[in-house]
LUMFIZA-86467 format. One record per residue (C-alpha): x, y negated, z negated; residue in one letter; residue number from 0. Coordinates in nm, 3 decimals. Example, Ala and Ser with C-alpha at 12.3 -4.5 7.8 and 13.67 -1.06 7.14 Angstrom:
REM LUMFIZA-86467
<X = 1.230&Y = 0.450&Z = -0.780&code = A&pos = 0>;
<X = 1.367&Y = 0.106&Z = -0.714&code = S&pos = 1>;
REM end
This chain:
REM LUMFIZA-86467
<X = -1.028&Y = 0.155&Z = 0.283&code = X&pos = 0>;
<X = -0.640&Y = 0.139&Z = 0.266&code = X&pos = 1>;
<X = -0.590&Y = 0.419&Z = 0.002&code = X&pos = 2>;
<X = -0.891&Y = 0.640&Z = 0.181&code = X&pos = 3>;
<X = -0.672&Y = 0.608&Z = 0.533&code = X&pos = 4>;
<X = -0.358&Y = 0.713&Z = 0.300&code = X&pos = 5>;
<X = -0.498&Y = 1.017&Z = 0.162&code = X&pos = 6>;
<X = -0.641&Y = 1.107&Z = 0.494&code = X&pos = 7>;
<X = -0.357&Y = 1.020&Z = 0.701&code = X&pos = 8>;
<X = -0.165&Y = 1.358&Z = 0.708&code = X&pos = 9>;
<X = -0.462&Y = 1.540&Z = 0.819&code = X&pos = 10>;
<X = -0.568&Y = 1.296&Z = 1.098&code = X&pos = 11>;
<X = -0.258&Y = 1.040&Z = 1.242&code = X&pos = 12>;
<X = -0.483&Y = 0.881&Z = 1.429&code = X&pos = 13>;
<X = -0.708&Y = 0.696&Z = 1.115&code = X&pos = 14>;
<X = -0.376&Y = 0.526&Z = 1.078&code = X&pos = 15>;
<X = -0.412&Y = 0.335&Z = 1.412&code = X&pos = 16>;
<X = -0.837&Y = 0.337&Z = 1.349&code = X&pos = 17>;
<X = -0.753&Y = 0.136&Z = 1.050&code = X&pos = 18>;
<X = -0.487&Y = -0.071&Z = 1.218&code = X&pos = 19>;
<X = -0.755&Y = -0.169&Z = 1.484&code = X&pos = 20>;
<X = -1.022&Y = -0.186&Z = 1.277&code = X&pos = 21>;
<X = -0.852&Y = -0.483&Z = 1.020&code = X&pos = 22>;
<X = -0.755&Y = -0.679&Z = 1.328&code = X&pos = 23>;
<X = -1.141&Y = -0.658&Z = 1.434&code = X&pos = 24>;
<X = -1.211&Y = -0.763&Z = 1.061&code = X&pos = 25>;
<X = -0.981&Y = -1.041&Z = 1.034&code = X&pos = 26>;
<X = -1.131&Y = -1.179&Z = 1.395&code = X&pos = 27>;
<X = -1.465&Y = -1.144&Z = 1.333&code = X&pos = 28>;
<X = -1.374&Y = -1.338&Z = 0.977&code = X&pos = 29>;
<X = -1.213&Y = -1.597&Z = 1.167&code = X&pos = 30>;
<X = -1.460&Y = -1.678&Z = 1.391&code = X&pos = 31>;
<X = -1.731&Y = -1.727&Z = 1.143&code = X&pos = 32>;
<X = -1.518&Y = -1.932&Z = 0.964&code = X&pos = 33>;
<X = -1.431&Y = -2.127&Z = 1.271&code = X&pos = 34>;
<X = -1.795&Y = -2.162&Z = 1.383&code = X&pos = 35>;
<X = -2.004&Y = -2.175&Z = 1.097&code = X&pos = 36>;
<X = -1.798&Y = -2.415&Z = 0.932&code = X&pos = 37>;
<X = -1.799&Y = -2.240&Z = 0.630&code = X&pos = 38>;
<X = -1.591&Y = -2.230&Z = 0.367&code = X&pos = 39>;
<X = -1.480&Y = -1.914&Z = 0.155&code = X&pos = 40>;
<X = -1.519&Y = -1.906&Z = -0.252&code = X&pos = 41>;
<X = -1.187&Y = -1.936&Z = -0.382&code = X&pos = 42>;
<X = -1.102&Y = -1.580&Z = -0.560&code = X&pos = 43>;
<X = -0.763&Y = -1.727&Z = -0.688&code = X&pos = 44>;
<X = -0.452&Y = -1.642&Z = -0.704&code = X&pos = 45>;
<X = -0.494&Y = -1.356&Z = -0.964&code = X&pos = 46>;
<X = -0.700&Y = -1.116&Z = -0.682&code = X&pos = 47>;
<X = -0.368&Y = -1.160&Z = -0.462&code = X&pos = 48>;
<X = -0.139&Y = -1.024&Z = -0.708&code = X&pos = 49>;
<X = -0.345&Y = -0.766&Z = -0.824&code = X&pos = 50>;
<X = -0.430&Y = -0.667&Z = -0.458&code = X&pos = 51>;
<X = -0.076&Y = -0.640&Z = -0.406&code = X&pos = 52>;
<X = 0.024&Y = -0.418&Z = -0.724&code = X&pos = 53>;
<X = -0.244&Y = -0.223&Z = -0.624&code = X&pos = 54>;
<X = -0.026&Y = -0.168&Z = -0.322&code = X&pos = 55>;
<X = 0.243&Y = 0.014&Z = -0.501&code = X&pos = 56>;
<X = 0.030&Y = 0.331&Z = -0.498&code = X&pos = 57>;
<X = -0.034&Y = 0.417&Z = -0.133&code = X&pos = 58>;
<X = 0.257&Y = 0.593&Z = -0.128&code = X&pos = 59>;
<X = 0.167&Y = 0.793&Z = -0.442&code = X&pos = 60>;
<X = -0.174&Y = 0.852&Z = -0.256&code = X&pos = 61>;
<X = 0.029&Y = 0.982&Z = 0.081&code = X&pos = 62>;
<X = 0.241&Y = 1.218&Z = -0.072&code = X&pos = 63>;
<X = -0.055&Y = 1.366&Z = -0.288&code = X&pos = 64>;
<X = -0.238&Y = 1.389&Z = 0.016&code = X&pos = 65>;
<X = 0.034&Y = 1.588&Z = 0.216&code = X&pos = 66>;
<X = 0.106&Y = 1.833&Z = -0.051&code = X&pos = 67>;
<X = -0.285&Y = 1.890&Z = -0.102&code = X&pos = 68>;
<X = -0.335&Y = 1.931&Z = 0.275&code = X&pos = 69>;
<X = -0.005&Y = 2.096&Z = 0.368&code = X&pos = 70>;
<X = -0.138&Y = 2.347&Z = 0.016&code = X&pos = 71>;
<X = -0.493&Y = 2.402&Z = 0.206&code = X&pos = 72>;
<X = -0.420&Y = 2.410&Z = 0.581&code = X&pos = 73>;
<X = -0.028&Y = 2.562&Z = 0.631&code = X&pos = 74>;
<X = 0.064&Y = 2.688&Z = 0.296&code = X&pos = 75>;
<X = 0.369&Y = 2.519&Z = 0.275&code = X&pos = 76>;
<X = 0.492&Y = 2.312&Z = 0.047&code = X&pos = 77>;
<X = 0.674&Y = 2.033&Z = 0.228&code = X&pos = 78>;
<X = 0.944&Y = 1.950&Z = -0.008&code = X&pos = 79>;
<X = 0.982&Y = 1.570&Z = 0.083&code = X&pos = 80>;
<X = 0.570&Y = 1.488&Z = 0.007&code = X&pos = 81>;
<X = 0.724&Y = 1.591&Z = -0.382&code = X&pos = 82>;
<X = 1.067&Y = 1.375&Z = -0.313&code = X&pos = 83>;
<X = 0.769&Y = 1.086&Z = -0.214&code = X&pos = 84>;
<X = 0.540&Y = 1.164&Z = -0.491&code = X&pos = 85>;
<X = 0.911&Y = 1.124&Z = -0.741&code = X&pos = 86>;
<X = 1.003&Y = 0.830&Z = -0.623&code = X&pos = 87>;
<X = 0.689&Y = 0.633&Z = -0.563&code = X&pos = 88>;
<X = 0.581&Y = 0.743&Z = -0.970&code = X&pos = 89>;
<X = 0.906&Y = 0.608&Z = -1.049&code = X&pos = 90>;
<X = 0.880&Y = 0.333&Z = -0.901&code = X&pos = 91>;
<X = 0.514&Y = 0.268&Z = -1.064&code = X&pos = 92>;
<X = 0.615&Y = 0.352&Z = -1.409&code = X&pos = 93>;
<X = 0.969&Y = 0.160&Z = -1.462&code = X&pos = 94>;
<X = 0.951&Y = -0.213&Z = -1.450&code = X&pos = 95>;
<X = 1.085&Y = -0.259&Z = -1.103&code = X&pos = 96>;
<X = 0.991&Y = -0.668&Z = -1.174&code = X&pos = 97>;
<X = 1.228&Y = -0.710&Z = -1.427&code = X&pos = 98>;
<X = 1.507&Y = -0.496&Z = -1.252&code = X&pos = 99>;
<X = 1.486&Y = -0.721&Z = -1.021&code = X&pos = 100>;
<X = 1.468&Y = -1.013&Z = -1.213&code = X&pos = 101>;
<X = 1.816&Y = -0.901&Z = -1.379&code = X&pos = 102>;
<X = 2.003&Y = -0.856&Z = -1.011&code = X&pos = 103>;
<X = 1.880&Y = -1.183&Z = -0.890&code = X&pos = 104>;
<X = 2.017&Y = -1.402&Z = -1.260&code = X&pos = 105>;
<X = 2.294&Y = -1.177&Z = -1.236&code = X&pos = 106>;
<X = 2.371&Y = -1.263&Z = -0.845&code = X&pos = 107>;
<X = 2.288&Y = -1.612&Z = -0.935&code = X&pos = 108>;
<X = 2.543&Y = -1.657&Z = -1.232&code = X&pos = 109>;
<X = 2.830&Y = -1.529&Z = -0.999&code = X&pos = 110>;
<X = 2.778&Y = -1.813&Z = -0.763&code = X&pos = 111>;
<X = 2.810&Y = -2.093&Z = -0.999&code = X&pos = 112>;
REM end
């Protein structure tokens, strides 16, 4: 649902907020029935979180191909910071960003002691 209300987002704003409202609604309605029913969720593990989150690392990607492909279609204009987001974000995907930041934080760390 999140990378359907990314692609769509430059050609209707307002599935942004739908979306918005619409988890909220989710997470209540989750919450209740667990509060109710007594019940208790399967546990999917920690490896689903991670992976969930990764997976979050392309929405971006997702957004700027959406506002080139819409901006192509509808105005004919090629908005020049949808390719600046579509640079950065496959950057950002391909290099190991994880280990970057591994290196900053040892390297911050060492200075202190």
């Amino acid at each position: 649902m999140l990378f359907l209300t990314a692609f769509y987002a430059p050609l209707l704003p307002l599935g942004t907020f739908i979306c918005v409202v619409n988890l909220i609604g989710y997470y209540l309605a989750l919450k209740y029935l667990f509060i109710r029913r007594l019940s208790i969720p399967r546990n999917i593990g920690l490896f689903l979180s991670i992976e969930m989150t990764k997976m979050m690392e392309f929405v971006p990607l997702i957004f700027g191909i959406s506002c080139v492909v819409f901006n192509t279609i509808y105005d004919h204009d090629f908005g020049y910071w949808a390719y600046i987001l579509i640079f950065v974000s496959s950057v950002y995907i391909i290099l190991p960003v994880e280990s970057i930041w591994r290196y900053f934080n040892l390297k911050k760390f060492k200075e202190h002691e």
